[in-house]
N, C-alpha and C positions, 0 to 999 in steps of 0.2 A: 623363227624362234618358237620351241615349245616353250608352255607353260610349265612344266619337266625340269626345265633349264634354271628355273629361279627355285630351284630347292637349295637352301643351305648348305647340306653336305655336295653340292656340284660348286659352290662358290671356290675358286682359288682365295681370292681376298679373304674367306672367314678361314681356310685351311691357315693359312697366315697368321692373320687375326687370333688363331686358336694358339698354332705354333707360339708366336712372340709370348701370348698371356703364359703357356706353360714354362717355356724358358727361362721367365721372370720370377715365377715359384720357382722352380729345382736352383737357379744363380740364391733365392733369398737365403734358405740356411745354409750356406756356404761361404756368403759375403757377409752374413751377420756377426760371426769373431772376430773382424776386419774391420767393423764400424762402420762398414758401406752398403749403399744402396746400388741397385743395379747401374743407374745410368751415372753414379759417384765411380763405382768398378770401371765403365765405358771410357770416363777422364782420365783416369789414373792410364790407363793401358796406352792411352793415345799418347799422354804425359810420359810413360816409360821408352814409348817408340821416339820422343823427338820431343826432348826438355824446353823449357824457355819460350813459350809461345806466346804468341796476343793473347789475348783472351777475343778478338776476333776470327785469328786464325784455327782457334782453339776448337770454337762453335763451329767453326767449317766443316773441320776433318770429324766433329762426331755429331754435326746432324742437329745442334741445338742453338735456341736461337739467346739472343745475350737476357733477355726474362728468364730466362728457364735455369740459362747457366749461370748466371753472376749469385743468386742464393745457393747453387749446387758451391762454387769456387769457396763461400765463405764459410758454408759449413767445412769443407775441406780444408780450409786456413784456419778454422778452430780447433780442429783433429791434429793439427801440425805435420800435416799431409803437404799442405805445398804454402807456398808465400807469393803473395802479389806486390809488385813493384810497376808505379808510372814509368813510362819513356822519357829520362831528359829531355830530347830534343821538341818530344810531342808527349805532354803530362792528359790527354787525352787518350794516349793507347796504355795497356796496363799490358805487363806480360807476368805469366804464371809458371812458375819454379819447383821441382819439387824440392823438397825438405829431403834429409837425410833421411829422419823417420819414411817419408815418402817413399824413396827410394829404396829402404828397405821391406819395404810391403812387398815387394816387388817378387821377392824369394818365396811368401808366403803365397801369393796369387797363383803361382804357377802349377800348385796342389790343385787349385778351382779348376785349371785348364784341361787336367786328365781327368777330373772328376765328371766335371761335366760330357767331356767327348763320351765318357765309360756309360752314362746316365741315357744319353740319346739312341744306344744302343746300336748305331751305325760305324761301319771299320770308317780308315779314313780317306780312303776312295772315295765311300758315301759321302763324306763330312765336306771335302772339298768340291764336289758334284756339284751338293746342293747348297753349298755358297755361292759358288760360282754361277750356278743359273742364278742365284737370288740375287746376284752383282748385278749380270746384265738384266734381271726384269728392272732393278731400281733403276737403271741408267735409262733404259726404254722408255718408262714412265715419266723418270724427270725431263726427259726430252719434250712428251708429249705435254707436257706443262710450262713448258719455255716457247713453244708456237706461240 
């Protein structure tokens, strides 16, 4: 290994690191007449893909863990964006619903969707590329962290 090698602009991780932090900017005025925060945006999408989840299933599929999400869930049930109801059987599991008003966001999000694709400047050949490597480097990594 050169000394070469730990310069910054060669890191893949801060290429990343840089990516995700701009993402965050160009989603904020977009999600701001929406009353959302980017990773509020992340719930809802997951919530319009497959209603009615745990709130542990919930963290699953976007990545956050129940500290992070259960304040994100309540501000969202103060928006009248979704409703939390315990499980009869088990008043320990909560599942998270959207709201009508929820549901109808759902029309307005989809303006973010082209917006954004249009903002990255890549057609959508690129767009899927580099998801799709960014799919499998996550799966790779989380591997190497489950040894």
């Amino acid at each position: 290994m050169l000394e070469n090698d730990l310069r910054l602009d060669k890191q893949l991780c801060f290429a990343l690191y840089g990516a995700a932090h701009a993402f965050t900017r160009a989603y904020k005025p977009l999600l701001s007449p929406l009353g959302l925060t980017y990773p509020q945006y992340v719930v809802m999408m997951a919530l319009w893909e497959e209603d009615d989840l745990s709130v542990k299933a919930l963290g699953e599929k976007v990545g956050l863990d129940s500290g992070t999400l259960s304040p994100l869930l309540k501000r969202l049930e103060q928006m009248h964006y979704v409703s939390r109801r315990r499980d009869a059987a088990d008043e320990r599991v909560v599942f998270i619903t959207l709201t009508a008003d929820g549901r109808a966001l759902k029309g307005r999000a989809l303006q973010i969707f082209s917006t954004i694709g249009n903002l990255t400047g890549c057609d959508i050949a690129e767009i899927e590329s580099l998801r799709d490597s960014l799919k499998r480097l996550k799966i790779q990594l989380e591997a190497i962290s489950q040894d």
